[in-house]
One Martini backbone bead per residue (centre of mass of N, CA, C, O) as a GRO file, in nm:
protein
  146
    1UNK     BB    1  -2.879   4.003   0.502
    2UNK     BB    2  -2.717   3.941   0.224
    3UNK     BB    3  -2.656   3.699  -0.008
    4UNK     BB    4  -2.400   3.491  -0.070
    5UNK     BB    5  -2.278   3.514  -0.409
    6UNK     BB    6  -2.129   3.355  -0.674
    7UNK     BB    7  -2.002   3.494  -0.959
    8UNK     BB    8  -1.952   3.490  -1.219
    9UNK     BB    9  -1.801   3.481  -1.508
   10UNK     BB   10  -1.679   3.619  -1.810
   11UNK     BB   11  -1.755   3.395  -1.987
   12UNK     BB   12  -2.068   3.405  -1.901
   13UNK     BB   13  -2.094   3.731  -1.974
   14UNK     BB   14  -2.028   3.700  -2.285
   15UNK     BB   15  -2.235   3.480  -2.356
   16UNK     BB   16  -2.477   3.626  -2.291
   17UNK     BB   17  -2.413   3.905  -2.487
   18UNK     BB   18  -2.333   3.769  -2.772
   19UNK     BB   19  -2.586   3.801  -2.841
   20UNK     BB   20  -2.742   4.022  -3.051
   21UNK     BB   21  -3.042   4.041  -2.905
   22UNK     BB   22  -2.935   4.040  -2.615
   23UNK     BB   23  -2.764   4.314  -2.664
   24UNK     BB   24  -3.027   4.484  -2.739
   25UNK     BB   25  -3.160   4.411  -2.472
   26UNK     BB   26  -2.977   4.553  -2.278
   27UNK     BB   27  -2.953   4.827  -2.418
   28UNK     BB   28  -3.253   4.877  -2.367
   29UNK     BB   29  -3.220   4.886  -2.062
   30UNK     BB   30  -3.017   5.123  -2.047
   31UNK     BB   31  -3.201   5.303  -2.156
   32UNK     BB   32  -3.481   5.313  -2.128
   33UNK     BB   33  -3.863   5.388  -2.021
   34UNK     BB   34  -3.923   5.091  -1.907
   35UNK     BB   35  -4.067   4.898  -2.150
   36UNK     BB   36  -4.124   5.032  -2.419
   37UNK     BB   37  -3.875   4.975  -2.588
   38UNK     BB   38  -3.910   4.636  -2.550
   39UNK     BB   39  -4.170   4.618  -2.765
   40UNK     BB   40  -4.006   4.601  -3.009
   41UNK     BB   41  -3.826   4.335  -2.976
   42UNK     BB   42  -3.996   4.191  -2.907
   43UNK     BB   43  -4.090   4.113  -3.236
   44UNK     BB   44  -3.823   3.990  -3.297
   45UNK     BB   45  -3.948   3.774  -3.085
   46UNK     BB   46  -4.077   3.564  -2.912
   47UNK     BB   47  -4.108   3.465  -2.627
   48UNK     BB   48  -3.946   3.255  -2.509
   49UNK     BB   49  -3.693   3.413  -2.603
   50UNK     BB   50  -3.695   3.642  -2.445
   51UNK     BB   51  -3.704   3.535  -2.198
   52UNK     BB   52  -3.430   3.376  -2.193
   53UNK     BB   53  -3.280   3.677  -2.238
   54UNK     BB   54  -3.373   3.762  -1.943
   55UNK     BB   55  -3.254   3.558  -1.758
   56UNK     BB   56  -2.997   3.512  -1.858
   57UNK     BB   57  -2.932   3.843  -1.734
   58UNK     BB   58  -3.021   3.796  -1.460
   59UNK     BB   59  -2.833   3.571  -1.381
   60UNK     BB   60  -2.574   3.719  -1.428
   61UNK     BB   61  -2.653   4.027  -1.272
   62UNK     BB   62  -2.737   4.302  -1.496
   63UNK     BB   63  -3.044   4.249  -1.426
   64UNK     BB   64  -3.334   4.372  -1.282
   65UNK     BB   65  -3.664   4.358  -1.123
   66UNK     BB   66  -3.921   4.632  -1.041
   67UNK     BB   67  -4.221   4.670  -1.085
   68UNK     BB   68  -4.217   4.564  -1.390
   69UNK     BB   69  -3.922   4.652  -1.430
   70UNK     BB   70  -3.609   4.680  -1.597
   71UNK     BB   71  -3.281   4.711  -1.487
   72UNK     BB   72  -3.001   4.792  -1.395
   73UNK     BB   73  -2.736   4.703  -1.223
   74UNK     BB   74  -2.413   4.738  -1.116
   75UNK     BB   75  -2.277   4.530  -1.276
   76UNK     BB   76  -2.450   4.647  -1.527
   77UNK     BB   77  -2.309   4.914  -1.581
   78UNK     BB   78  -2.016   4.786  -1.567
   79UNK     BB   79  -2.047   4.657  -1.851
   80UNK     BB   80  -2.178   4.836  -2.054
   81UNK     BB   81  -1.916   5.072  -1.986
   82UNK     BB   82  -1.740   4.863  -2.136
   83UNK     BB   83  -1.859   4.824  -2.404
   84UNK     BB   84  -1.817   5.108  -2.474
   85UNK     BB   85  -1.495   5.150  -2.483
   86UNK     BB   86  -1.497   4.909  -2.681
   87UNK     BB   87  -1.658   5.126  -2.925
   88UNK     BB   88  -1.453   5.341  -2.924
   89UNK     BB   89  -1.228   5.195  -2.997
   90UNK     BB   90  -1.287   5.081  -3.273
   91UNK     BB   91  -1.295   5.374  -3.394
   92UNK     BB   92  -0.960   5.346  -3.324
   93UNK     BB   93  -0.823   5.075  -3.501
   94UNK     BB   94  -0.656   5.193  -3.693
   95UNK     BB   95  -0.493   5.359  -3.577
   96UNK     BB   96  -0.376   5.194  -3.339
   97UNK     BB   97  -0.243   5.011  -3.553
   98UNK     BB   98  -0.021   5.242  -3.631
   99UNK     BB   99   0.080   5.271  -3.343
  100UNK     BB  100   0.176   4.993  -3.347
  101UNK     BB  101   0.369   4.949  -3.595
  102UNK     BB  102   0.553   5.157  -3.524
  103UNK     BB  103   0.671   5.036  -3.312
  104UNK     BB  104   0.785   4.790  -3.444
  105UNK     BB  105   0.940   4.893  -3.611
  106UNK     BB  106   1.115   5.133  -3.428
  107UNK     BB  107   1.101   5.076  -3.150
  108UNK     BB  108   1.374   5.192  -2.957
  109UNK     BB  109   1.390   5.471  -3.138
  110UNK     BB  110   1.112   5.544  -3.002
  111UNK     BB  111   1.013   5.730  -2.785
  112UNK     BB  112   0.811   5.819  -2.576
  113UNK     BB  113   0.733   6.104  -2.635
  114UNK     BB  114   0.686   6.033  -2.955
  115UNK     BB  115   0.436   5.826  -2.862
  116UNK     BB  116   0.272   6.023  -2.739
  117UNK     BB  117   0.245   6.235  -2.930
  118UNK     BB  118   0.115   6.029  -3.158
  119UNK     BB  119  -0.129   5.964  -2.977
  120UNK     BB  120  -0.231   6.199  -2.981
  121UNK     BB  121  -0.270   6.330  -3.273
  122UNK     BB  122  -0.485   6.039  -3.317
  123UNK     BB  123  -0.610   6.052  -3.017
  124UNK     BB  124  -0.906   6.240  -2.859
  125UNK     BB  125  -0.935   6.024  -2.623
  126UNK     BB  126  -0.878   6.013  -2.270
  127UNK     BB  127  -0.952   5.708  -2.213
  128UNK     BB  128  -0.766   5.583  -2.429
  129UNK     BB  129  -0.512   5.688  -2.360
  130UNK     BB  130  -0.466   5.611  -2.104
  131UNK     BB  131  -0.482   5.309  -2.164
  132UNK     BB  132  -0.239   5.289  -2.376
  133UNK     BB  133  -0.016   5.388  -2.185
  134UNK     BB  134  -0.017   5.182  -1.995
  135UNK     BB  135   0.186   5.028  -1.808
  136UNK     BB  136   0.261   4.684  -1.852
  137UNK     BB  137   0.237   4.316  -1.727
  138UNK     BB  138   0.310   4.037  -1.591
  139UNK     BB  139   0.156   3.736  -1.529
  140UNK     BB  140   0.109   3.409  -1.469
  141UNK     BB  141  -0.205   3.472  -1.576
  142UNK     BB  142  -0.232   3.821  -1.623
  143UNK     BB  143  -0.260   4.110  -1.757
  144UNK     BB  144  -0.135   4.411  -1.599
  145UNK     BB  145  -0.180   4.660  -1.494
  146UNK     BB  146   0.039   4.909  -1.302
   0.00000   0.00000   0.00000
């Protein structure tokens, strides 16, 4: 039986790999084919610096190593594929502004019918399309999809 280990904060995951060189060793961990692609990145870093940043992403539980090998965990392919989400976001930013910018201009008067369509004919990606359609809630923590 595996033991019950306290999962990280959201905080604590966001912490460790919002350094740009930290978050270069995740992705090229996310890519790898073994060690290879990890040993251009030494160059850019100490050793010491190096384990420091692979320690940090082992501590978070991003990544393990298997007989001399790193590669992601499960929950650390699922940090990797939001930072991706993250990312194709970032490329429809201008869009996503002038579709919130609609909405505030029209308001009410803006059907939902004609704000799908406007979303459809602005973003091309379905993954994308779906989250911002998604009607949201608050509770009284934090905003839910529902």
């Amino acid at each position: 039986m595996l033991p019950k280990t306290k999962p990280p904060s959201i905080d604590y995951v966001i912490r460790k790999i919002s350094d740009e060189r930290t978050l270069a060793l995740f992705n090229s961990i996310a890519h790898s084919d073994g060690n290879r692609s990890l040993a251009k990145l030494r160059k850019f870093l100490t050793k010491k610096k190096y384990y420091t940043r692979i320690s940090g992403l082992m501590d978070t539980g991003l990544i393990k190593r298997h007989r001399g090998e790193y590669s992601l965990t499960l929950f650390g392919k699922l940090v990797y594929d939001s930072q991706m989400i993250i990312g194709k976001a970032l490329t429809y930013y201008g869009k996503l502004n002038a579709i919130e910018e609609i909405e505030t201009v029209y308001g009410a008067t803006i059907s939902k019918a004609e704000l799908a369509q406007l979303i459809n004919a602005l973003i091309d990606s379905d993954q994308i399309k779906d989250s911002i359609m998604k009607p949201m809630y608050r509770t009284r923590d934090s905003i839910v999809p529902s």
